[in-house]
N, CA, C and O atoms as a GROMACS GRO file, in nm:
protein
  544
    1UNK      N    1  10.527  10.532   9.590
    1UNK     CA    2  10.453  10.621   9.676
    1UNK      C    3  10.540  10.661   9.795
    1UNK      O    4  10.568  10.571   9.875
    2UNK      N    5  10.582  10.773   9.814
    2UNK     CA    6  10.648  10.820   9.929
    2UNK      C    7  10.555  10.865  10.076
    2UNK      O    8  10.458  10.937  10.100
    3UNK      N    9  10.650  10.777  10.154
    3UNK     CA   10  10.560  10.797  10.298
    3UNK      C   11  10.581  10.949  10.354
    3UNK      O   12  10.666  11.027  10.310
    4UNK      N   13  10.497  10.974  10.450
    4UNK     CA   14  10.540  11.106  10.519
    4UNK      C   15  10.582  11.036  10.632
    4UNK      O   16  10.529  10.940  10.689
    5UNK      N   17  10.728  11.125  10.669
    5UNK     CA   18  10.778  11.084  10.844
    5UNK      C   19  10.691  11.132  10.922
    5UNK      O   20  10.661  11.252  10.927
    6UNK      N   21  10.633  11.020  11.007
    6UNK     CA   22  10.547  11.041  11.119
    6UNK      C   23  10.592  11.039  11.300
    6UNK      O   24  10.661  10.958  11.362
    7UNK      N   25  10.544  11.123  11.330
    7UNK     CA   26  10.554  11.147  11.487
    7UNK      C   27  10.600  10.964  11.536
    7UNK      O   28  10.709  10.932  11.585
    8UNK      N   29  10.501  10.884  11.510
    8UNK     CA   30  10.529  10.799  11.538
    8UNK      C   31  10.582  10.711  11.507
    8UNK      O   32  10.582  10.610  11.576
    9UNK      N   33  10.648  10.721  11.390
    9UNK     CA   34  10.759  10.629  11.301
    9UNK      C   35  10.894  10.687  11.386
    9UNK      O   36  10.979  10.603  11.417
   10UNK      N   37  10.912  10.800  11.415
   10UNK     CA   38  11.065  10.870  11.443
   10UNK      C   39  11.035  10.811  11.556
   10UNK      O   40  11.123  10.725  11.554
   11UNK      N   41  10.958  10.786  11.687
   11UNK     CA   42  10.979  10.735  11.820
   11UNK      C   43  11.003  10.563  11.769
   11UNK      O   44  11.072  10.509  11.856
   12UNK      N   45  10.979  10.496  11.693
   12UNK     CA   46  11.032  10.440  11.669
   12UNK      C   47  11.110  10.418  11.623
   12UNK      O   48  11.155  10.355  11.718
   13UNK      N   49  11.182  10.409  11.554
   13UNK     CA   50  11.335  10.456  11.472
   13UNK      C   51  11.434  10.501  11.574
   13UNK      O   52  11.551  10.463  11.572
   14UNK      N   53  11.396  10.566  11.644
   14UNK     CA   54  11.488  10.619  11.783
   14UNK      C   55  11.519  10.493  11.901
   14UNK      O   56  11.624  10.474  11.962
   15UNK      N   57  11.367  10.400  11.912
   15UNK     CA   58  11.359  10.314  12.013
   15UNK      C   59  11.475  10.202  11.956
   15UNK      O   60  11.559  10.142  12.023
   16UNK      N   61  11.452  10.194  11.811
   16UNK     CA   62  11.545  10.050  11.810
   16UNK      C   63  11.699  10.106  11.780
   16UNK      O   64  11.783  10.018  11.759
   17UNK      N   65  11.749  10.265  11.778
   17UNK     CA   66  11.863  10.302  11.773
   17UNK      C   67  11.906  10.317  11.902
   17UNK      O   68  12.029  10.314  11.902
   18UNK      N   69  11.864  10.331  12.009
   18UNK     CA   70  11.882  10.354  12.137
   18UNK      C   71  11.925  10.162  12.197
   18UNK      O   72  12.017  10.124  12.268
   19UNK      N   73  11.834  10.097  12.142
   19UNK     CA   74  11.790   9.951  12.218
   19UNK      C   75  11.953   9.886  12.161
   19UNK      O   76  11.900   9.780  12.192
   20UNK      N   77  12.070   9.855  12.118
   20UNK     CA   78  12.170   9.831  12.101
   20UNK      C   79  12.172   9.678  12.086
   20UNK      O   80  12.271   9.622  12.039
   21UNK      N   81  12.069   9.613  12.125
   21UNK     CA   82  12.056   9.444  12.155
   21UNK      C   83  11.978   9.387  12.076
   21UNK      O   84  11.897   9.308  12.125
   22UNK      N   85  11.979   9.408  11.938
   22UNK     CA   86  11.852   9.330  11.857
   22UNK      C   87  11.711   9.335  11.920
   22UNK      O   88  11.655   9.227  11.938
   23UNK      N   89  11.661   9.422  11.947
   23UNK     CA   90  11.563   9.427  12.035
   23UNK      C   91  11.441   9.369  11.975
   23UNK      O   92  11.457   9.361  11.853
   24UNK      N   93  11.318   9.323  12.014
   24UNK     CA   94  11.185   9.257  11.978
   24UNK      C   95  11.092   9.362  11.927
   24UNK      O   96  11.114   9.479  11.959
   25UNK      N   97  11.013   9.339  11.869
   25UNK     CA   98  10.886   9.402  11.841
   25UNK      C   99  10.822   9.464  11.990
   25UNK      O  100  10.787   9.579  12.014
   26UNK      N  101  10.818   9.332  12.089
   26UNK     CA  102  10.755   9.390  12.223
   26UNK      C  103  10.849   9.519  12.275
   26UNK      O  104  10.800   9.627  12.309
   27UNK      N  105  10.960   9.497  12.276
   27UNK     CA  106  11.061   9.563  12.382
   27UNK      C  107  11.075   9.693  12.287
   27UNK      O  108  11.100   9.788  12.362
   28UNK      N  109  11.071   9.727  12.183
   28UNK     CA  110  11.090   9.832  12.095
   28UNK      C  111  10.899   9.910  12.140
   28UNK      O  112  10.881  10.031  12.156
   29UNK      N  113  10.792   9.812  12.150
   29UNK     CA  114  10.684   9.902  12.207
   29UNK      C  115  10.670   9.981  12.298
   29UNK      O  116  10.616  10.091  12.305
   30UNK      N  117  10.764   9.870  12.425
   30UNK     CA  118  10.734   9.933  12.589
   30UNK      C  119  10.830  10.080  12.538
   30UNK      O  120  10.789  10.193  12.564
   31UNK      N  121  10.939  10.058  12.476
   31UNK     CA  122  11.038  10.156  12.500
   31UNK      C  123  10.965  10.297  12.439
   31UNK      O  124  10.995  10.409  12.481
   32UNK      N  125  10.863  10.270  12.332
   32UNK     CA  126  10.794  10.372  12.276
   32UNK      C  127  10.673  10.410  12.374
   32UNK      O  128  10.654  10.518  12.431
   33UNK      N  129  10.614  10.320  12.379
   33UNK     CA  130  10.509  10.349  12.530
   33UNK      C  131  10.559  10.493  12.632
   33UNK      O  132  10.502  10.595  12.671
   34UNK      N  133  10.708  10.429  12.649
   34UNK     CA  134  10.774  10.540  12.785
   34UNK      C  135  10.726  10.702  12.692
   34UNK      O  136  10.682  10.788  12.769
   35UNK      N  137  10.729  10.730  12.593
   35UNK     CA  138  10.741  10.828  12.495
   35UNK      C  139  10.606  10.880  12.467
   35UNK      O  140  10.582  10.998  12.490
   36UNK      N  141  10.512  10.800  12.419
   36UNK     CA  142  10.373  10.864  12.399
   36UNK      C  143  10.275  10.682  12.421
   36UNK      O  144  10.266  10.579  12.353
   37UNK      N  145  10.216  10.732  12.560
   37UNK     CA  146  10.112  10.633  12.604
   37UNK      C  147   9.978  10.576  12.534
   37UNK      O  148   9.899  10.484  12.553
   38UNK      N  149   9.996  10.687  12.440
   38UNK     CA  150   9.910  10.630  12.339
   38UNK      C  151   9.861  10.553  12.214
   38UNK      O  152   9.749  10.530  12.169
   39UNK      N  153  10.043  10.508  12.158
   39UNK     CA  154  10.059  10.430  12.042
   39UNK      C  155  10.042  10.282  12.071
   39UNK      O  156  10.098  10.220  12.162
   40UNK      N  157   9.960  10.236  11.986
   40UNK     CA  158   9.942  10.109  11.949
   40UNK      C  159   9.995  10.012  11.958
   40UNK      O  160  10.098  10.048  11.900
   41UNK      N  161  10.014   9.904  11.984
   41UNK     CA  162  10.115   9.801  11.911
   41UNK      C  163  10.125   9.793  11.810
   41UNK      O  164  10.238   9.790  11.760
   42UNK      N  165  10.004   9.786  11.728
   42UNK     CA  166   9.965   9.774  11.569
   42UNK      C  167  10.085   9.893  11.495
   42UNK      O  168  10.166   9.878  11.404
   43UNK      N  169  10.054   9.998  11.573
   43UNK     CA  170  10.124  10.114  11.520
   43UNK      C  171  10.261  10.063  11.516
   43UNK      O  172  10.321  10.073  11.409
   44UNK      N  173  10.331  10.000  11.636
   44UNK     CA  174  10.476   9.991  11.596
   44UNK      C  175  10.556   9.882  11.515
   44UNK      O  176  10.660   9.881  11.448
   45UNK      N  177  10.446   9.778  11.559
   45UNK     CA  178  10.435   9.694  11.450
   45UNK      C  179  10.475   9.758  11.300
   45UNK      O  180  10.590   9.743  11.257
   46UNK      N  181  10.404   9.809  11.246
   46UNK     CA  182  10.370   9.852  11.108
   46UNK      C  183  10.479   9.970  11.066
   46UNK      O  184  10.521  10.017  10.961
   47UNK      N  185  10.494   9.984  11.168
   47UNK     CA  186  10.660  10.124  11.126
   47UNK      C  187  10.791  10.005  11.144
   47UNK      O  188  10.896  10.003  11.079
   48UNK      N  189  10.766   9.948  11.208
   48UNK     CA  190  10.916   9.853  11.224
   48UNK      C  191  10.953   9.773  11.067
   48UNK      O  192  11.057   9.770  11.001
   49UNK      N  193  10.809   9.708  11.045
   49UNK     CA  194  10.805   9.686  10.908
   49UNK      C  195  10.820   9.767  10.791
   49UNK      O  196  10.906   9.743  10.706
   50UNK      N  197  10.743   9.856  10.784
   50UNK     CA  198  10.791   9.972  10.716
   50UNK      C  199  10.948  10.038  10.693
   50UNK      O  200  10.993  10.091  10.592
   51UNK      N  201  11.016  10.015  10.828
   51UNK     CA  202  11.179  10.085  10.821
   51UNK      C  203  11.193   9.995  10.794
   51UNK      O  204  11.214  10.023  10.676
   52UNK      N  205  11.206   9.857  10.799
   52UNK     CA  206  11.291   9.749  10.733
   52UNK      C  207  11.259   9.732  10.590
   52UNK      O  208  11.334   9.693  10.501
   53UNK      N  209  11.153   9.763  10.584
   53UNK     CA  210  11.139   9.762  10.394
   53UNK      C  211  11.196   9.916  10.324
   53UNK      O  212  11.196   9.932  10.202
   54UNK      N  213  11.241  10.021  10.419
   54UNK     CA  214  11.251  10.112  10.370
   54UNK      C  215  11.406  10.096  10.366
   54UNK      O  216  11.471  10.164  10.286
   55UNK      N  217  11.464  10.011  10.446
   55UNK     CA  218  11.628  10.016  10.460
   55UNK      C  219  11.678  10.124  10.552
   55UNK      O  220  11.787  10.178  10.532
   56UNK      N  221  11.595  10.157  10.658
   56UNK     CA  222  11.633  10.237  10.733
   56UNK      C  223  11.651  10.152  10.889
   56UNK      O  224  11.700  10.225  10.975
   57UNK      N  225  11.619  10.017  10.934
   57UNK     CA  226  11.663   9.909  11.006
   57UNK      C  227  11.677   9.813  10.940
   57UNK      O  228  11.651   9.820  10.820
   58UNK      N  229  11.714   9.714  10.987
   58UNK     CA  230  11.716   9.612  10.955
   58UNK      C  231  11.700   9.502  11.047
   58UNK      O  232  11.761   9.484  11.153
   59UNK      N  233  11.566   9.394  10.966
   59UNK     CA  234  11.484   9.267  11.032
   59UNK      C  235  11.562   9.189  11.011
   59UNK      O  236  11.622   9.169  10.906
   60UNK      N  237  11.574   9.097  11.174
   60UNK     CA  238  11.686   8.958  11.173
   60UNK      C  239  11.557   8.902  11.200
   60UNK      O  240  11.468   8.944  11.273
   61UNK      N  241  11.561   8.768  11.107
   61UNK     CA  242  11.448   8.662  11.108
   61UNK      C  243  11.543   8.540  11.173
   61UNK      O  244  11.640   8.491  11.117
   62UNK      N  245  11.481   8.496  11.328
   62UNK     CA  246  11.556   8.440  11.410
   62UNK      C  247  11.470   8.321  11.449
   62UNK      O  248  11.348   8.312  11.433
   63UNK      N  249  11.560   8.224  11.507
   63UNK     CA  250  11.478   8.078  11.557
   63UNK      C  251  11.331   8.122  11.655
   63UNK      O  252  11.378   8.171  11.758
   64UNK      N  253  11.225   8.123  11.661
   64UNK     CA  254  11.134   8.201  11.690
   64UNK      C  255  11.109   8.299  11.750
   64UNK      O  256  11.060   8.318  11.861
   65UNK      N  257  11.169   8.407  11.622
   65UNK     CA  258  11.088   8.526  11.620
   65UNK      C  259  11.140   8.620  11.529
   65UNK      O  260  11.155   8.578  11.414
   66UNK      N  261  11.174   8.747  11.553
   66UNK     CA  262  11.186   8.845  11.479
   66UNK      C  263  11.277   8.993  11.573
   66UNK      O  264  11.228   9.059  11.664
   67UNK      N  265  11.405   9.010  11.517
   67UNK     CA  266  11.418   9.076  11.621
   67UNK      C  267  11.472   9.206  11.505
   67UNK      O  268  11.426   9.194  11.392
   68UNK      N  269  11.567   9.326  11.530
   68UNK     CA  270  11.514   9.434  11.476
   68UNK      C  271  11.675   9.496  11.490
   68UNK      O  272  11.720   9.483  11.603
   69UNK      N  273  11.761   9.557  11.396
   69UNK     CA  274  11.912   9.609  11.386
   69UNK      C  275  11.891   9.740  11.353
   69UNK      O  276  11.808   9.776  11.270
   70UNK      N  277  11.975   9.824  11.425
   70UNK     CA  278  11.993   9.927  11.362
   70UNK      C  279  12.099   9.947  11.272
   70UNK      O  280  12.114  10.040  11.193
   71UNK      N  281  12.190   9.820  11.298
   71UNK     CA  282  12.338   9.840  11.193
   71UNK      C  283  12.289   9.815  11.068
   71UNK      O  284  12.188   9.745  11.066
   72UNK      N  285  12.333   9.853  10.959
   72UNK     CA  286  12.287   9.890  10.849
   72UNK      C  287  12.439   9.741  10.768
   72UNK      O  288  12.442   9.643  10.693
   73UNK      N  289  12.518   9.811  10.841
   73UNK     CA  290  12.682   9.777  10.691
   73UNK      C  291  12.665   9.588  10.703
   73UNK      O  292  12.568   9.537  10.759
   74UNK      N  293  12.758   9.519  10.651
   74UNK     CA  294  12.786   9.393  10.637
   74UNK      C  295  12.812   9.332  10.733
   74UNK      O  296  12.927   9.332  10.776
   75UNK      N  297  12.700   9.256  10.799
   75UNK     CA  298  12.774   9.147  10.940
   75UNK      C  299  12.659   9.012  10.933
   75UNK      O  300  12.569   8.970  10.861
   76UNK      N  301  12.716   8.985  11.037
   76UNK     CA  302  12.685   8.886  11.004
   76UNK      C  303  12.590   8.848  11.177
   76UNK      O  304  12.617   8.929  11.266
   77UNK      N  305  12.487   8.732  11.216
   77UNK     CA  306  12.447   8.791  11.360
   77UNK      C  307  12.492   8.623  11.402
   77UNK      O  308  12.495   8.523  11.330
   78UNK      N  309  12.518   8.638  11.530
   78UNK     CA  310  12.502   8.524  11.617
   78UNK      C  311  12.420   8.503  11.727
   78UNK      O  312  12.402   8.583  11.820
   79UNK      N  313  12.368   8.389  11.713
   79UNK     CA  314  12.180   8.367  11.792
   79UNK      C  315  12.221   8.272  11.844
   79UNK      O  316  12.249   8.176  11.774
   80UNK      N  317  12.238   8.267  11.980
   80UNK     CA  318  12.220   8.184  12.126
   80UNK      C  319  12.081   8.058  12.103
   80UNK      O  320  11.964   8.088  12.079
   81UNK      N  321  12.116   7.970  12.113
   81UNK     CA  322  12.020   7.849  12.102
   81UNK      C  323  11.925   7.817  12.203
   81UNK      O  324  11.815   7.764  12.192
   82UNK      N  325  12.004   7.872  12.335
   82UNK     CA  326  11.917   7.840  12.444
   82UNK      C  327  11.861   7.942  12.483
   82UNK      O  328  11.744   7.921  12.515
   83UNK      N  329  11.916   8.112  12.503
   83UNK     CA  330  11.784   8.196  12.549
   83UNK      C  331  11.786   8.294  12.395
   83UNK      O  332  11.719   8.397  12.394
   84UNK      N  333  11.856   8.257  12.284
   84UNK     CA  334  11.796   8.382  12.163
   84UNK      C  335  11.879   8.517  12.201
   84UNK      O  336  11.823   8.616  12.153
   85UNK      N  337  11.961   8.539  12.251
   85UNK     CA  338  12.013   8.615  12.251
   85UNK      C  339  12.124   8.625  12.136
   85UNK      O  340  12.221   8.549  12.137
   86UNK      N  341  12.103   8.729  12.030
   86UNK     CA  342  12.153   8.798  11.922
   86UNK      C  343  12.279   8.905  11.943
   86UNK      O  344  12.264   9.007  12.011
   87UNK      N  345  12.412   8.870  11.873
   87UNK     CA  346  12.504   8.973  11.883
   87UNK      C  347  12.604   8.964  11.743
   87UNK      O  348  12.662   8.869  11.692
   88UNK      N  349  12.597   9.082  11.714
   88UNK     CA  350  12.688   9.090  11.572
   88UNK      C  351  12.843   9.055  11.557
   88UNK      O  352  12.937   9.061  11.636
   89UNK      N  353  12.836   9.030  11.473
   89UNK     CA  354  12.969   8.946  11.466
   89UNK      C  355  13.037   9.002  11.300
   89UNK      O  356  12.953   9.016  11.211
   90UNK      N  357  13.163   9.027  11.272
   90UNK     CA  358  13.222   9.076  11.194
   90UNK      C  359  13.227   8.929  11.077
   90UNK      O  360  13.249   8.809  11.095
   91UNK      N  361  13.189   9.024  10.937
   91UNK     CA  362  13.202   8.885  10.809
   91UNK      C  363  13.258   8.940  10.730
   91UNK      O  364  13.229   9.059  10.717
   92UNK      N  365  13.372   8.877  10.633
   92UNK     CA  366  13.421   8.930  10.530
   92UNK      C  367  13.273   8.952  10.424
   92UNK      O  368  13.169   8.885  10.424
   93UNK      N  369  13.313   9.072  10.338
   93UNK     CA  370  13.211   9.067  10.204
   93UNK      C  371  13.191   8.990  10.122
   93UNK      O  372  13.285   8.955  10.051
   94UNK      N  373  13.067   8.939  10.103
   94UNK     CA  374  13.053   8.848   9.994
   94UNK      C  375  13.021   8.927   9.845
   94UNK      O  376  12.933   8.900   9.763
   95UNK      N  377  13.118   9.029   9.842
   95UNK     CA  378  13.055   9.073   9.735
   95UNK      C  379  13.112   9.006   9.568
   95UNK      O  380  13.063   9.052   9.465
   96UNK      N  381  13.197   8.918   9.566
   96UNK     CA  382  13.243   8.872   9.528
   96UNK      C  383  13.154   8.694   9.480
   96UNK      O  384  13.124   8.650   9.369
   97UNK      N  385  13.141   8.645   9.593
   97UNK     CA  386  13.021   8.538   9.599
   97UNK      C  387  12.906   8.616   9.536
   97UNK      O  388  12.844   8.553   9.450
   98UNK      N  389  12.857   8.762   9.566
   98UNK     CA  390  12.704   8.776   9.473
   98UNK      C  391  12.717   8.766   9.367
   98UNK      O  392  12.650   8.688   9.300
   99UNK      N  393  12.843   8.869   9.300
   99UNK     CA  394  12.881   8.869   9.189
   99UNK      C  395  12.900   8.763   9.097
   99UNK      O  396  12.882   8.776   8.976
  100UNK      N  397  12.937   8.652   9.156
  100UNK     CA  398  12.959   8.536   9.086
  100UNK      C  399  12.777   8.446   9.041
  100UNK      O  400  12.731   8.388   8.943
  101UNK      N  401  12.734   8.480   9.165
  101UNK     CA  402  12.570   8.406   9.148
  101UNK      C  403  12.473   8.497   9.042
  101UNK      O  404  12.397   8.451   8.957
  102UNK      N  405  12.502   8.653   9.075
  102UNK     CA  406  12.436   8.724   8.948
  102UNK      C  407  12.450   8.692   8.821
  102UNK      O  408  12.354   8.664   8.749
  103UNK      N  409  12.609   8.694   8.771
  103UNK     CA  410  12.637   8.616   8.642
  103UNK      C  411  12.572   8.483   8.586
  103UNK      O  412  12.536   8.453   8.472
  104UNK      N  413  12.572   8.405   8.717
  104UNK     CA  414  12.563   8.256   8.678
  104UNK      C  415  12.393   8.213   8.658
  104UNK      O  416  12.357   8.100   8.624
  105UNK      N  417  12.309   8.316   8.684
  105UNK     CA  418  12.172   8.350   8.736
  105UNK      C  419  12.085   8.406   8.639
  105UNK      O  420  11.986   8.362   8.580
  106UNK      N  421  12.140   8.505   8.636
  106UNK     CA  422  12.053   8.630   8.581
  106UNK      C  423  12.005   8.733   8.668
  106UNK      O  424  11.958   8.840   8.628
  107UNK      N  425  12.020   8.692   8.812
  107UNK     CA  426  11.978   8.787   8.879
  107UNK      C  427  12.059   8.875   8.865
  107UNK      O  428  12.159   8.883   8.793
  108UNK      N  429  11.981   8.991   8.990
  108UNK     CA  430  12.047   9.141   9.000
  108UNK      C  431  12.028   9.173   9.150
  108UNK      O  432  11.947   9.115   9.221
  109UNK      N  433  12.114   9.279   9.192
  109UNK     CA  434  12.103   9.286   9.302
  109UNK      C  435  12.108   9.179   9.471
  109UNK      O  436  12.060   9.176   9.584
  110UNK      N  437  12.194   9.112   9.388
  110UNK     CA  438  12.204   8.947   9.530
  110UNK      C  439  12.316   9.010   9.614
  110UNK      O  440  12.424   9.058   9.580
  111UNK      N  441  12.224   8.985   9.799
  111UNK     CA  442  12.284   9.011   9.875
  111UNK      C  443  12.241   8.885   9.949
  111UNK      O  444  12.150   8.806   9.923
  112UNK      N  445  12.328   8.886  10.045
  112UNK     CA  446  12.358   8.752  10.160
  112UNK      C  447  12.275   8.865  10.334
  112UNK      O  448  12.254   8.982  10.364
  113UNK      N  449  12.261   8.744  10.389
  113UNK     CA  450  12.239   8.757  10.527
  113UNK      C  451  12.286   8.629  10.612
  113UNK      O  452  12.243   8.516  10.591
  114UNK      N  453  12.352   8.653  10.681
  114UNK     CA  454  12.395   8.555  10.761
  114UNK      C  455  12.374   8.536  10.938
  114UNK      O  456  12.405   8.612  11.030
  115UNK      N  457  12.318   8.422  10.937
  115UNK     CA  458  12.256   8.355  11.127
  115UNK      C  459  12.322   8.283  11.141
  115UNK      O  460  12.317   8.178  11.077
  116UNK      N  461  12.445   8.315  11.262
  116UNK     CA  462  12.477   8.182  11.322
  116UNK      C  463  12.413   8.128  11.427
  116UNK      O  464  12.348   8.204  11.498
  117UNK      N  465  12.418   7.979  11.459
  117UNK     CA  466  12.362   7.956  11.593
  117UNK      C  467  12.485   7.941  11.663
  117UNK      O  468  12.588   7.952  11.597
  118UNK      N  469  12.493   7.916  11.791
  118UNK     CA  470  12.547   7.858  11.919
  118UNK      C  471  12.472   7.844  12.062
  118UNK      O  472  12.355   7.848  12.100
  119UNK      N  473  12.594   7.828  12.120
  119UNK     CA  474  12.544   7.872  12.291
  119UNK      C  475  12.650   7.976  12.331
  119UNK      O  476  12.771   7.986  12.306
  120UNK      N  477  12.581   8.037  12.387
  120UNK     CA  478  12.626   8.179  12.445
  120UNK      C  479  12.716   8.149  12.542
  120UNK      O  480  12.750   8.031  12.535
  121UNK      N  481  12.768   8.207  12.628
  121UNK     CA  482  12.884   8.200  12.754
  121UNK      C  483  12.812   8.178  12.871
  121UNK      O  484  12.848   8.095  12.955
  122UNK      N  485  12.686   8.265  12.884
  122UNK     CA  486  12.624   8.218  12.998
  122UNK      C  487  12.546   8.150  13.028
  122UNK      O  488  12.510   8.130  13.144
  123UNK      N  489  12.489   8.082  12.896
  123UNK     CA  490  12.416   7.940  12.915
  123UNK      C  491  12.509   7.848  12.908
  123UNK      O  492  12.475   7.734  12.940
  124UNK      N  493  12.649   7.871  12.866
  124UNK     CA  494  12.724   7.783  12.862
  124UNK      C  495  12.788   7.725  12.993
  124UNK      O  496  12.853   7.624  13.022
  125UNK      N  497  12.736   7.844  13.060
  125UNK     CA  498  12.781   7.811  13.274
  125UNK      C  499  12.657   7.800  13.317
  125UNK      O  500  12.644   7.723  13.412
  126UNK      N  501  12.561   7.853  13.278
  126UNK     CA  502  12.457   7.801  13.323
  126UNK      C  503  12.394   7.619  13.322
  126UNK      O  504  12.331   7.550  13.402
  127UNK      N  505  12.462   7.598  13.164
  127UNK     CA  506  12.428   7.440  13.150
  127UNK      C  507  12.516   7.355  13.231
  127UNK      O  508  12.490   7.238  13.260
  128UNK      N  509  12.678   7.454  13.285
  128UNK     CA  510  12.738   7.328  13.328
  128UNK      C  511  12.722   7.317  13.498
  128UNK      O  512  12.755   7.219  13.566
  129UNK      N  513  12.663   7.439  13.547
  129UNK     CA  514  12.612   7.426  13.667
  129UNK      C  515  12.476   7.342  13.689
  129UNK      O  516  12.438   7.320  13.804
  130UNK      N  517  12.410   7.300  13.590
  130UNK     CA  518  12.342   7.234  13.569
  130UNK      C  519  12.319   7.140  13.602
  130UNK      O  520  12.232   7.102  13.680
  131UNK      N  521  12.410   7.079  13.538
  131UNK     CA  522  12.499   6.921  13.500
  131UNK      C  523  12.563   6.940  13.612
  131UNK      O  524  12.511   6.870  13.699
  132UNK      N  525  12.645   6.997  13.649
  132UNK     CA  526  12.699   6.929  13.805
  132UNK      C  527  12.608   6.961  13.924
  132UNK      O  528  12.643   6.914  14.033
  133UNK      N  529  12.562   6.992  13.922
  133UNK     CA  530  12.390   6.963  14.045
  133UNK      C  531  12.334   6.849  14.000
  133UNK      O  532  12.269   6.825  14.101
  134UNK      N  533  12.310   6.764  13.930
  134UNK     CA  534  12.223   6.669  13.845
  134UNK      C  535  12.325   6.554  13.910
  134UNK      O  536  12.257   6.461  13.952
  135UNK      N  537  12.468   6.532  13.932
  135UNK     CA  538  12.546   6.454  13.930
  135UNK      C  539  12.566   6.423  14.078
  135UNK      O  540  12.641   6.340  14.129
  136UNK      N  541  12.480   6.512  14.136
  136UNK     CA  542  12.487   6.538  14.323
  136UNK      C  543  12.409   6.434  14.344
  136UNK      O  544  12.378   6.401  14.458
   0.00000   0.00000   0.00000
């Protein structure tokens, strides 16, 4: 069944191409809010889902929550442990690894997604300013 592009699917689609930072479900609303005061949450909800099942974004399923890509090609994301902050990071292709699991499988169509964790740089000064106040 083919959808029709809606007024309010394209303000979204725009919000999370504009938002450059893995942006949230919330932060992709307010940014649509600025645009037409009258859409839903429900509404953006349901288009965010929609472009990610359509392959027109793409959903990073993250240590609690859900955050939202506009990059489409092969990467890979890195997720901050202490505030969740998400940033892409370059991965060789596994197209080679699918290939090998399709054969060995039966499947079709195997693709990878990849989450790293860490700590970020500025929780990483944030924790050690931390720790040396604690030691005062």
């Amino acid at each position: 069944m083919e959808r029709r592009n809606t007024r309010q699917r394209q303000l979204v689609l725009e919000a999370v191409q504009e938002l450059c930072d893995h942006p949230t479900a919330d932060e992709i609303y307010l940014r649509v809010r600025e645009q037409d005061d009258h859409i839903s949450r429900g509404t953006v909800y349901r288009n965010l889902h929609l472009l990610a099942d359509t392959g027109e974004i793409l959903s990073v399923k993250t240590p609690g929550g859900e955050r939202f890509d506009r990059r489409m090609d092969h990467h890979a994301h890195l997720v901050c442990s202490e505030c969740g902050t998400v940033i892409d990071v370059p991965m060789s292709k596994q197209d080679d690894f699918c290939r090998q699991i399709e054969r060995s499988t039966g499947y079709a169509s195997v693709s990878t997604s990849t989450i790293l964790t860490g700590v970020c740089p500025a929780c990483q000064e944030r924790l050690r300013k931390a720790a040396g106040a604690e030691q005062r």
